[in-house]
C-alpha positions as CSV (number, residue, x, y, z in Angstrom):
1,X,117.2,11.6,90.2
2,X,119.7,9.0,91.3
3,X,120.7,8.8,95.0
4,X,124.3,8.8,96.2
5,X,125.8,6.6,98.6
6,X,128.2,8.0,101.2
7,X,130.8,6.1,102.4
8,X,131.0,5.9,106.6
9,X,134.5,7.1,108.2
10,X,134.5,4.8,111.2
11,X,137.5,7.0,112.8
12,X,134.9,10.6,112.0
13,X,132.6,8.5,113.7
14,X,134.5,7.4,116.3
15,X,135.7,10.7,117.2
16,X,133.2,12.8,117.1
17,X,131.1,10.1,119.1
18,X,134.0,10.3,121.8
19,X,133.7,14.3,121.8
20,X,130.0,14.1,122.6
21,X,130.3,11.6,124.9
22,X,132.9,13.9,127.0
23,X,130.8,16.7,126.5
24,X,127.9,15.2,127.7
25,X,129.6,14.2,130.6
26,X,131.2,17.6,131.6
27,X,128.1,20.3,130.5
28,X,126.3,20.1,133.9
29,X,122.5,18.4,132.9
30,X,120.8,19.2,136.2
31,X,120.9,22.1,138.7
32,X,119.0,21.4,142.0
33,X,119.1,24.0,145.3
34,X,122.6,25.1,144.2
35,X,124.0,21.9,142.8
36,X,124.6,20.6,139.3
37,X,124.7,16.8,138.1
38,X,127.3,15.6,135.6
39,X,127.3,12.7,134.1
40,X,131.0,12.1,135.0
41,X,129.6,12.5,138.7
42,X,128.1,8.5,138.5
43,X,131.7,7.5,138.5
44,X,131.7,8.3,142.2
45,X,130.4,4.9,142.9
46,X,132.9,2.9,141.7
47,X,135.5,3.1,145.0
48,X,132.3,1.6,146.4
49,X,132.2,-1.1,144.0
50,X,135.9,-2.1,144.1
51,X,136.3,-1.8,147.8
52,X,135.1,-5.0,148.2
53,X,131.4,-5.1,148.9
54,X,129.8,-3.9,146.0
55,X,126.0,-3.5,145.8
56,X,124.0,-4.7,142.7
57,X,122.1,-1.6,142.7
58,X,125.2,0.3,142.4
59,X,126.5,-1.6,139.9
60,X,123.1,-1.6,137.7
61,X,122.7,2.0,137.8
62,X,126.2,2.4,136.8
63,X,126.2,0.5,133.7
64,X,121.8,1.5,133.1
65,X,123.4,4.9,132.8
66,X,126.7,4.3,131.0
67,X,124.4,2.2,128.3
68,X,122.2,5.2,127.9
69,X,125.4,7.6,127.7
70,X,126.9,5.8,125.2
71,X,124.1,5.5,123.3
72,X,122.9,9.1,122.8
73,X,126.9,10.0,122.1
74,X,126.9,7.8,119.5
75,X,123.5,8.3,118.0
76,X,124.7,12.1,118.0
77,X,128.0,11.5,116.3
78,X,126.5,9.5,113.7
79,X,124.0,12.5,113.4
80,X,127.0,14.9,113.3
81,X,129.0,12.5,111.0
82,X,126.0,12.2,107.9
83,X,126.2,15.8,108.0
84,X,129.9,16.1,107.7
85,X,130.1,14.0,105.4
86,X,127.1,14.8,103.2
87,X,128.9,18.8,103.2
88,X,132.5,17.9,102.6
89,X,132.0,15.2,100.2
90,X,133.4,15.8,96.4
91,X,130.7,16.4,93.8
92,X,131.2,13.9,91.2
93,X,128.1,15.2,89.0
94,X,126.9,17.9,87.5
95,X,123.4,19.1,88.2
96,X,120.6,18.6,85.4
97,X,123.1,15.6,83.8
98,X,121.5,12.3,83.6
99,X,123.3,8.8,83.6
């Protein structure tokens, strides 16, 4: 058995890391006494930050959280992508031949 190399498409990757990341930050992830969290919400703070008197917390929160978001979207779309391409790729052998 001989293992095949797939060849990464950085713009698949890119894109489909991009639509996770916007989907993660629209699909509501918490829902508390009535109200839900989106991750898009955490960009409330930054009239705080550029009105002149910005808080460390604020601003380490914001990017803890952007760090994390950006990591799980593209940790997903690389997921996503390995898949894609491992389905749509051309078959170049036939089974049960041996090189």
């Amino acid at each position: 058995m001989r293992l095949r190399h797939y060849e990464t498409n950085r713009w698949l990757w890119f894109g489909l890391s991009l639509t996770v990341f916007v989907v993660l930050g629209i699909v509501p992830l918490l829902e508390m006494k009535g109200e839900s969290f989106r991750l898009f919400g955490i960009f409330a703070v930054v009239p705080r930050l550029v009105s002149g008197k910005p808080e460390f917390a604020d601003l380490a929160m914001l990017g803890v959280i952007l760090l994390v978001w950006i990591t799980v979207a593209a940790a997903v779309g690389r997921l996503v992508h390995n898949a894609a391409v491992i389905i749509f790729s051309p078959r170049h052998e036939r089974s049960g031949t041996r090189h």
